[in-house]
C-alpha positions as CSV (number, residue, x, y, z in Angstrom):
1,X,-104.1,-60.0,-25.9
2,X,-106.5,-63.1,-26.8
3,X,-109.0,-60.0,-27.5
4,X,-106.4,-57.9,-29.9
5,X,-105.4,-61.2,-31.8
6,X,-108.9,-61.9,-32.4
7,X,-109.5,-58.7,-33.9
8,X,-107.0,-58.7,-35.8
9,X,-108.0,-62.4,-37.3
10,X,-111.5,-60.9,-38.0
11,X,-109.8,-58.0,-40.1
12,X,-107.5,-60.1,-42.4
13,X,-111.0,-62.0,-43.3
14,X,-112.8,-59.6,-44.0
15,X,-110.0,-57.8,-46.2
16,X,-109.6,-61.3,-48.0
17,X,-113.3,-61.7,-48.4
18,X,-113.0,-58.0,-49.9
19,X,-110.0,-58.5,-52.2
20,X,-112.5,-61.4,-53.8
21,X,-115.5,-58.9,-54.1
22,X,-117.3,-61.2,-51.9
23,X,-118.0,-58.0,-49.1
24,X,-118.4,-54.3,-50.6
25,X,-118.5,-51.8,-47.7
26,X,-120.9,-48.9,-47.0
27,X,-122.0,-46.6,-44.2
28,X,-124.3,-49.1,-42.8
29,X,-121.1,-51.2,-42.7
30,X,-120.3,-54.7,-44.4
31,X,-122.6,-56.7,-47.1
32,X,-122.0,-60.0,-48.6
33,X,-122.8,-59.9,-51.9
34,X,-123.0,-62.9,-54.4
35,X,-119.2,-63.6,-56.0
36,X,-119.4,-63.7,-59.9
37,X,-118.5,-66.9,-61.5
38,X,-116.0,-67.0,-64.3
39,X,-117.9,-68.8,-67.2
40,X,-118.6,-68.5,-70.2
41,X,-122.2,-69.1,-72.0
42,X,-123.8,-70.1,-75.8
43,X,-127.0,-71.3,-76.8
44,X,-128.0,-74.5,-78.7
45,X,-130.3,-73.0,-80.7
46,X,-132.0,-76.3,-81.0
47,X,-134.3,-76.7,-83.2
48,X,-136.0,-79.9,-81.4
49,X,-139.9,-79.3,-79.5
50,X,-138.4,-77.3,-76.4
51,X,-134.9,-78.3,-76.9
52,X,-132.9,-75.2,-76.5
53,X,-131.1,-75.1,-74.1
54,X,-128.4,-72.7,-72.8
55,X,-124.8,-74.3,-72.6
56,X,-122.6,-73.3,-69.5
57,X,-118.4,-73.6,-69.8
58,X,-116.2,-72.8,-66.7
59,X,-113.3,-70.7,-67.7
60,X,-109.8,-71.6,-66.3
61,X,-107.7,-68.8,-65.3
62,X,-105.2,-70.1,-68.2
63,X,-109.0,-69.1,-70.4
64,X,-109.4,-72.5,-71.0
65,X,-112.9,-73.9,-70.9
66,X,-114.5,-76.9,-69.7
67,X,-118.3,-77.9,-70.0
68,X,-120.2,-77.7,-67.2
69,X,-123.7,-78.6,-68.1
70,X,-126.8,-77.1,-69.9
71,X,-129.9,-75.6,-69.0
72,X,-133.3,-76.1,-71.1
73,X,-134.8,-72.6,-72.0
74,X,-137.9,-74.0,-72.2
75,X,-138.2,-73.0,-76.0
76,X,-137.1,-73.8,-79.5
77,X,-134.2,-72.5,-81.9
78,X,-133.8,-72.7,-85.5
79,X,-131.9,-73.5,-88.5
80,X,-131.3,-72.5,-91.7
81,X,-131.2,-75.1,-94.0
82,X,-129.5,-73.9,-97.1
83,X,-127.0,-71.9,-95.1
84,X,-127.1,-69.1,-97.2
85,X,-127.2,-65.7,-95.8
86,X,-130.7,-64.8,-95.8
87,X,-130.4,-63.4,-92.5
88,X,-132.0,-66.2,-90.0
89,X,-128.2,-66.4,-88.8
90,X,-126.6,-63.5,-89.3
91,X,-127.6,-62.2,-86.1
92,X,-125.7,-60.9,-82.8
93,X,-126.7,-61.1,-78.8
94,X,-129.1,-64.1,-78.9
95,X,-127.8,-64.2,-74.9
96,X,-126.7,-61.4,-73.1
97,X,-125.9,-60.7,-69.1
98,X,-127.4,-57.4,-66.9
99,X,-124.2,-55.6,-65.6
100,X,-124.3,-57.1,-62.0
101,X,-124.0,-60.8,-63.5
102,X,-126.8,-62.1,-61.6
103,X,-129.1,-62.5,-64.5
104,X,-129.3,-63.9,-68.2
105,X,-131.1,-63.0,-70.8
106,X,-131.7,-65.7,-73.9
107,X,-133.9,-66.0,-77.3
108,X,-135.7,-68.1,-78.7
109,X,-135.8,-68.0,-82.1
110,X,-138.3,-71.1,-83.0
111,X,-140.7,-70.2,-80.1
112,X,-141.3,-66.8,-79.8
113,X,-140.3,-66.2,-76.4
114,X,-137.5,-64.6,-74.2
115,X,-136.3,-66.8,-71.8
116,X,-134.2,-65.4,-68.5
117,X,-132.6,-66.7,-65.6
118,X,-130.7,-66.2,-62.8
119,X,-126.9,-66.5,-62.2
120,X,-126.0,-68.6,-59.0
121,X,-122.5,-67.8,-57.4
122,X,-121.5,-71.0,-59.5
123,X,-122.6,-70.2,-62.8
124,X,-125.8,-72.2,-62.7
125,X,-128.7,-70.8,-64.0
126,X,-132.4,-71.0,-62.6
127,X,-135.5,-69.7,-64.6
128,X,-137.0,-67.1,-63.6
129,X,-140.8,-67.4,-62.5
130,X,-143.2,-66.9,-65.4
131,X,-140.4,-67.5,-67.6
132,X,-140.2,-67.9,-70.9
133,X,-141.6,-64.3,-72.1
134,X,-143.8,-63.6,-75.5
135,X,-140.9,-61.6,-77.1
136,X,-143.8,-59.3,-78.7
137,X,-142.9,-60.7,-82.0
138,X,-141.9,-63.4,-84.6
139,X,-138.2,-64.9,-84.3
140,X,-136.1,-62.7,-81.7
141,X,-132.6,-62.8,-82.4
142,X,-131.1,-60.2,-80.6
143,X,-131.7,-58.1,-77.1
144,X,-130.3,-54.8,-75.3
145,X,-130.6,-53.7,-72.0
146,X,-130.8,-50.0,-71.0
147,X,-132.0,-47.8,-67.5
148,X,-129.6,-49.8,-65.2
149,X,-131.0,-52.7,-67.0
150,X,-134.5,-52.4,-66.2
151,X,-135.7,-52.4,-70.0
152,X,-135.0,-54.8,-72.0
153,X,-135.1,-54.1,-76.1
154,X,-136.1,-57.2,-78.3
155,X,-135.3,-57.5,-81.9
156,X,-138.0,-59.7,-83.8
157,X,-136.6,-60.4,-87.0
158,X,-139.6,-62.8,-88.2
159,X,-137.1,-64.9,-90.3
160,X,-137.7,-69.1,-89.5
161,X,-137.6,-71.6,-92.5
162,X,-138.9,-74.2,-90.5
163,X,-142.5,-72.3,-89.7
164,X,-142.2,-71.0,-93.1
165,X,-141.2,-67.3,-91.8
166,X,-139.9,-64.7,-94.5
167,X,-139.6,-61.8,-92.4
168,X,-142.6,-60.0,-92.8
169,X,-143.2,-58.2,-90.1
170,X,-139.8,-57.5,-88.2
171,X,-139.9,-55.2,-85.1
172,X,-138.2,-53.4,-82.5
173,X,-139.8,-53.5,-79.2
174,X,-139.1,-53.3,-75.4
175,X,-140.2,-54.7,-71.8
176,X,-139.5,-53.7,-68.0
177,X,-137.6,-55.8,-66.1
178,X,-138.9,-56.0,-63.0
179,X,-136.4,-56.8,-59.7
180,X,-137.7,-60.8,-59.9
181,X,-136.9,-60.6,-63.9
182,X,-140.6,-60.7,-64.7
183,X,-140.7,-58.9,-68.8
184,X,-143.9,-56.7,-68.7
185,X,-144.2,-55.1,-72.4
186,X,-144.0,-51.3,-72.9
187,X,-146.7,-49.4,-74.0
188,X,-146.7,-47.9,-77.4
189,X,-142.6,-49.3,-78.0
190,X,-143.2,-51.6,-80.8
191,X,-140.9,-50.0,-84.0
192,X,-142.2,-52.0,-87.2
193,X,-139.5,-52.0,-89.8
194,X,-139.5,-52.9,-93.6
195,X,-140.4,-56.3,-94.7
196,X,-137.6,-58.5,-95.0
197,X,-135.1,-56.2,-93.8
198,X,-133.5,-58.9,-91.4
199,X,-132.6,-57.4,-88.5
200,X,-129.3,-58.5,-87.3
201,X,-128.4,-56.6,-83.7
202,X,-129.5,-54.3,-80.7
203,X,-126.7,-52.4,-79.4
204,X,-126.9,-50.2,-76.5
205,X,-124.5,-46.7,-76.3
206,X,-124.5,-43.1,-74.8
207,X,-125.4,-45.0,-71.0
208,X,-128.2,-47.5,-73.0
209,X,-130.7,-44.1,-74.0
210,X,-129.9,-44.8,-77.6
211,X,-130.0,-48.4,-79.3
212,X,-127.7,-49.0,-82.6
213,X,-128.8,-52.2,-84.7
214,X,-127.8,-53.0,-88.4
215,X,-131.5,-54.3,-90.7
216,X,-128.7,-56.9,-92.7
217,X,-130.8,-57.2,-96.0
218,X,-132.5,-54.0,-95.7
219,X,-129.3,-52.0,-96.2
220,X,-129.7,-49.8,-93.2
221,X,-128.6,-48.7,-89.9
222,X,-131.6,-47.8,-87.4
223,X,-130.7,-45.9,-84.0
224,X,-133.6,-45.6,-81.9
225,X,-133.8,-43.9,-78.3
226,X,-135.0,-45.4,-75.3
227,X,-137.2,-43.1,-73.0
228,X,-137.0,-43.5,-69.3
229,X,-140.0,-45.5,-69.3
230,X,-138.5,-47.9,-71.5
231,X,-140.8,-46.5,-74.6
232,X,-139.0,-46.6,-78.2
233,X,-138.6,-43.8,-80.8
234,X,-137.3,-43.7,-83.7
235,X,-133.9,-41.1,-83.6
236,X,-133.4,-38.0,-86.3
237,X,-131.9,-39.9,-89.1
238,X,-133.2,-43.2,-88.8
239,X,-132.9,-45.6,-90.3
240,X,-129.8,-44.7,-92.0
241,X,-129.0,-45.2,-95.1
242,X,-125.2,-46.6,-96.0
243,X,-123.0,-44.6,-97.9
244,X,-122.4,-45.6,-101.9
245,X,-119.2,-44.1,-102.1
246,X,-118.1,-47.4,-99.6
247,X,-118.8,-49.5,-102.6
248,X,-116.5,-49.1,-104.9
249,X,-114.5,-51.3,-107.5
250,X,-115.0,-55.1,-107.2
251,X,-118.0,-54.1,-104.7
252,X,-119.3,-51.3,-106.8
253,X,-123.6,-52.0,-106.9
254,X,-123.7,-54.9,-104.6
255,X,-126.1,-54.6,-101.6
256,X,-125.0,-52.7,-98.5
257,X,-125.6,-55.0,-96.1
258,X,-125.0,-53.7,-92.9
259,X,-123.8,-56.1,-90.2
260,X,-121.4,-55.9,-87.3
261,X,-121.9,-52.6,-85.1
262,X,-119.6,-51.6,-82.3
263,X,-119.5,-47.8,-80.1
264,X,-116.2,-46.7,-79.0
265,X,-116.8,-46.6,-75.3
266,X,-115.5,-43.3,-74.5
267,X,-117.9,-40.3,-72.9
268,X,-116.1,-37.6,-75.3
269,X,-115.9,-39.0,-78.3
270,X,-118.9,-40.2,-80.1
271,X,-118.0,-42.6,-82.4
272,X,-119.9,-46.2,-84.0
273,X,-118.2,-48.7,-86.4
274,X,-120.0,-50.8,-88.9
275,X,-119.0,-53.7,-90.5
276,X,-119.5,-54.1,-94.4
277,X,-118.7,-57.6,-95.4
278,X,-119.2,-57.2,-99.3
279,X,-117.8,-54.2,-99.2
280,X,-114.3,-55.4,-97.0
281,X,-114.7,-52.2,-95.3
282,X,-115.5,-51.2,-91.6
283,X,-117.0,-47.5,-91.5
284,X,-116.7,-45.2,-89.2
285,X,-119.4,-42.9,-88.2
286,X,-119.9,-40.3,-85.4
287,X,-123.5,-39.3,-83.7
288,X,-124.4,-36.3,-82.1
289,X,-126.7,-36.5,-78.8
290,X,-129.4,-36.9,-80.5
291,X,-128.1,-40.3,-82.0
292,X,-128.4,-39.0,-85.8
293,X,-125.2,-40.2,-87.6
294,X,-122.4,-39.1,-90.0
295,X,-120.3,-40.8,-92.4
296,X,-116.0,-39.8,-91.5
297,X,-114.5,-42.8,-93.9
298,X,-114.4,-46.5,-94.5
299,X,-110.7,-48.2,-94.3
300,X,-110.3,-51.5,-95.6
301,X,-110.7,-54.8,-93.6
302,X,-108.3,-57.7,-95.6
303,X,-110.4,-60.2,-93.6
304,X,-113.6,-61.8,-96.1
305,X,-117.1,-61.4,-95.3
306,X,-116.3,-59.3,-91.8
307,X,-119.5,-60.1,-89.7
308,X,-119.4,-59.3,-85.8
309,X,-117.4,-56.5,-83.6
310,X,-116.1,-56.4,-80.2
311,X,-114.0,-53.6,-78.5
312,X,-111.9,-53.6,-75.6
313,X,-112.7,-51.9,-72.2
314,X,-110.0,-49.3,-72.7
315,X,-111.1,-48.5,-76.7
316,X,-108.1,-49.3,-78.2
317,X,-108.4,-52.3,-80.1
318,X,-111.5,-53.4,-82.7
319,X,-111.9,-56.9,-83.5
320,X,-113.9,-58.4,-86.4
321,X,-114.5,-61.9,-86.9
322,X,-114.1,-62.6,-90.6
323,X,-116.8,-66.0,-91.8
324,X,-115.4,-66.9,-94.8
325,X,-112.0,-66.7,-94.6
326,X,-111.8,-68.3,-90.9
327,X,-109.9,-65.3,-89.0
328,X,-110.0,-62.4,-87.0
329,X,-108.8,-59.1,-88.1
330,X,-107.3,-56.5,-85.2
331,X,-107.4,-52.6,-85.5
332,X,-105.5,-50.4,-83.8
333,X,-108.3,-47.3,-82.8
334,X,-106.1,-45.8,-80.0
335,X,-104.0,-43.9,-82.2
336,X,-106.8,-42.4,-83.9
337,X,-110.6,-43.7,-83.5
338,X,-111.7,-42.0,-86.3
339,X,-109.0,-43.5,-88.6
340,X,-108.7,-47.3,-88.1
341,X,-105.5,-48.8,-88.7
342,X,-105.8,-53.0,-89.0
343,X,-102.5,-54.6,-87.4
344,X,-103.2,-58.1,-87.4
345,X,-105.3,-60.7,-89.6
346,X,-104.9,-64.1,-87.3
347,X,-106.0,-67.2,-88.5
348,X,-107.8,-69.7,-86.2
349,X,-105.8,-73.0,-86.0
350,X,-108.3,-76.6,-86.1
351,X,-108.4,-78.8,-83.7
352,X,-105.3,-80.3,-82.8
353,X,-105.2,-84.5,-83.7
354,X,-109.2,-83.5,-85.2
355,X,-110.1,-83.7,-88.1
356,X,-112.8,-80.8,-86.6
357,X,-112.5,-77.6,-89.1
358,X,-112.9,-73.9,-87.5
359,X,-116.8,-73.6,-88.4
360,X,-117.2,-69.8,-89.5
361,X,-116.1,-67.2,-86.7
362,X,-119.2,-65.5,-85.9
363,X,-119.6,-64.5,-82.2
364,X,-116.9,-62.5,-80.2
365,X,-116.5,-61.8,-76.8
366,X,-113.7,-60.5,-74.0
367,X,-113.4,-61.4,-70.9
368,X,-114.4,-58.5,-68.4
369,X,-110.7,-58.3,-67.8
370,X,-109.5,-58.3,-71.5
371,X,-107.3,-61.2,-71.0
372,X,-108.9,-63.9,-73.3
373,X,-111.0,-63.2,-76.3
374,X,-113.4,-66.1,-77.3
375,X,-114.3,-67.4,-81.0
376,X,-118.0,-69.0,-81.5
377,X,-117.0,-70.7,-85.0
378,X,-120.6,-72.2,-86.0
379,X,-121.4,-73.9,-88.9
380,X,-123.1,-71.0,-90.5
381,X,-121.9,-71.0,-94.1
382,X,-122.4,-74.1,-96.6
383,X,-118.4,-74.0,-97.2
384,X,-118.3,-75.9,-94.1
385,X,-119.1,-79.7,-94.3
386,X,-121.7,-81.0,-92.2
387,X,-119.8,-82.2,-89.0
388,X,-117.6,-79.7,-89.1
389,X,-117.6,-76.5,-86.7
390,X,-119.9,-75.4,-83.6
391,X,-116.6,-75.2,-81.5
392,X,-115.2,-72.2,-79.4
393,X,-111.7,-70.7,-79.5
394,X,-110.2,-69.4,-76.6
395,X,-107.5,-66.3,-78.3
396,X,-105.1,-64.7,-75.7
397,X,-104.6,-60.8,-76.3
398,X,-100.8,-59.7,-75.8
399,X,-99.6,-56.6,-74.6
400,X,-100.0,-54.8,-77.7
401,X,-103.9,-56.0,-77.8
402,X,-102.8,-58.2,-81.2
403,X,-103.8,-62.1,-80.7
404,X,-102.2,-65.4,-79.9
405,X,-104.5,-68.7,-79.6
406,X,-104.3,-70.4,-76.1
407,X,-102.5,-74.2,-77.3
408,X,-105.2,-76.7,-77.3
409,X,-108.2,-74.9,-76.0
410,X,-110.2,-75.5,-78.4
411,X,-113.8,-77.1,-77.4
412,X,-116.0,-78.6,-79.6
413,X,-119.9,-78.2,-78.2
414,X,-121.5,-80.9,-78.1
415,X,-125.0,-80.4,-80.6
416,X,-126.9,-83.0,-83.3
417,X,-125.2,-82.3,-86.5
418,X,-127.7,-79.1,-88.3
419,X,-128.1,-77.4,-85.2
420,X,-126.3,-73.8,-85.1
421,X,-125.4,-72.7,-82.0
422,X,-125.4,-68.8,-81.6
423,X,-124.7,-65.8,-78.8
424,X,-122.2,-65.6,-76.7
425,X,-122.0,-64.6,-73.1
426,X,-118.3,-64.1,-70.8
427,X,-118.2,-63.6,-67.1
């Protein structure tokens, strides 16, 4: 009997352990594997000797966040005086995370250099050894991981005021990730692109062989492919050249500018969504497998100066953050993803008993369970006062994917007024 009820004892752990994806099983039997911390990540972006620093935020099951502490990157950020948009902000995955969670990936934008760590079971970070990386460039602002995140794809965009920068020489180009993290460059994989074309985003789609991005002032959309041994090349098509016929009335002759880029994530239908902010359009483009685009339409966006995209896990729902007029607009893409239809505009509330305004909504990410949707509102625009933004909003997504703000979650991070923070990272 003792025996049996020992047994039994031994089974209900292990099926707890399971049910928190601390075991998986296999035919060589159990294996503990690290459990995944629920946090969420930004970056300083200071611009101080060495002062970046990545910021770490637990995240409640209610989605509320609490700071946890920060970890130096070893490197510098940067700033952009003026806050115009002259591109040396208006950029998109400054910090990303490999799909296992057990490693994160960060720029440094002042240095030169790619820092990455390693995730702990707690949400602590550890550099990796050798790290920070060269990021084979001038200014990286954005990265992209493809084959099973062993190459990693760096966007330079040579854009810094404070080294005198003016984005000369931007470039695509990619490293291996070895299984300690190590970045080893790839031969031949550096893709020069226009002088001062400011280079905004590396997205990966179609399983990370193609990469998307969006060259901000260079009005055009590049799609590159990603070979198996991590070299780049450029795709039929690219760069791509927007469409006039989005410009019209108020917008008619004003610069494309290309920003936000999302990929519905279906394996039948190949479909990628650009933001135009001057435009108040988001386009809507499909690709064939050899990642050359075409223009379907552009439907209107009543959010101002639409910057960044996220989708949901299950494609139904497009969210854009909107800079200057401090909300979020929501499009339903189930019914048809080639024919957005927008069915919310929400407007992020301020800090409740602070007199802390919203910042400019910039960076967007979901949860990997699509419960919570969080805001990086930055002070990236001159219409906010200096003092005024670098918080995070935590948004709750209802049934219907439309948004409701968690009550008093706001959280202001804690940075030297003129520093920016950027990137955005949810586990």
């Amino acid at each position: 009997m003792d025996s049996w009820k020992s047994r039994i004892n031994m089974l209900t752990g292990v099926c707890l352990l399971a049910a928190t994806g601390a075991i998986t099983f296999g035919c060589e039997g159990a294996t503990r594997v690290p459990l995944a911390p629920r946090a969420v990540y930004t970056e300083s972006n200071s611009t101080a000797p060495n002062g970046n620093a990545v910021i770490e935020f637990s995240r409640g099951a209610d989605g509320r966040l609490a700071f946890v502490q920060s970890f130096s990157t070893s490197g510098t950020g940067t700033s952009e005086p003026a806050l115009m948009p002259t591109g040396v902000l208006d950029t998109d995955k400054a910090i990303i995370v490999n799909s296992a969670h057990t490693r994160l990936f960060a720029v440094n934008q002042g240095s030169d250099t790619i820092t990455v760590f390693n995730i702990a079971s707690n949400g602590s970070l550890s550099q990796v050894v050798g790290s920070p990386f060269s990021s084979g460039g001038q200014a990286p602002v954005s990265l992209a991981l493809s084959n099973n995140d062993t190459t990693l794809t760096v966007v330079n965009n040579d854009l810094d005021p404070g080294r005198g920068l003016t984005g000369a020489a931007p470039n695509y180009v990619s490293f291996t990730v070895s299984s300690s993290g190590a970045l080893t460059p790839v031969s031949n994989s550096t893709i020069a692109l226009t002088a001062g074309s400011a280079p905004s985003i590396a997205l990966p789609v179609s399983g990370g062989s193609l990469i998307l991005g969006a060259n901000f002032l260079g009005d055009q959309i590049p799609v590159l492919h990603v070979g198996s041994n991590g070299q780049l090349t450029q795709a039929p098509g690219s760069p791509h050249i927007p469409e006039s016929s989005i410009f019209t009335g108020a917008a008619a002759g004003k610069p494309h500018h290309p920003f936000g880029v999302g990929v519905l994530p279906s394996l039948t239908q190949r479909i990628v969504y650009v933001s135009y902010p001057l435009a108040q359009e988001l386009a809507v483009y499909s690709y064939d497998s050899t990642g050359e685009l075409s223009f379907s339409r552009a439907v209107p966006n009543t959010g101002k100066a639409a910057c960044w995209i996220t989708i949901n896990n299950a494609g139904t729902r497009l969210y854009t953050s909107n800079a200057v007029s401090g909300d979020l607009s929501v499009f339903d893409i189930g019914t048809d993803p080639t024919n957005p239809n927008q069915i919310q505009l929400f407007p992020l509330t301020s800090i409740t008993g602070s007199s802390n305004l919203n910042g400019n909504p910039w960076h967007l990410s979901l949860d990997p369970a699509n419960q919570f949707l969080y805001v990086l509102t930055p002070r990236d625009l001159a219409s906010t006062p200096a003092g005024q933004g670098n918080t995070i909003h935590v948004l709750q997504l209802n049934s219907d994917g439309t948004l409701t703000e968690v009550p008093n979650s706001t959280v202001t991070i804690n940075v030297p007024v003129g520093t920016n923070p950027q990137g955005m990272a949810v586990l």
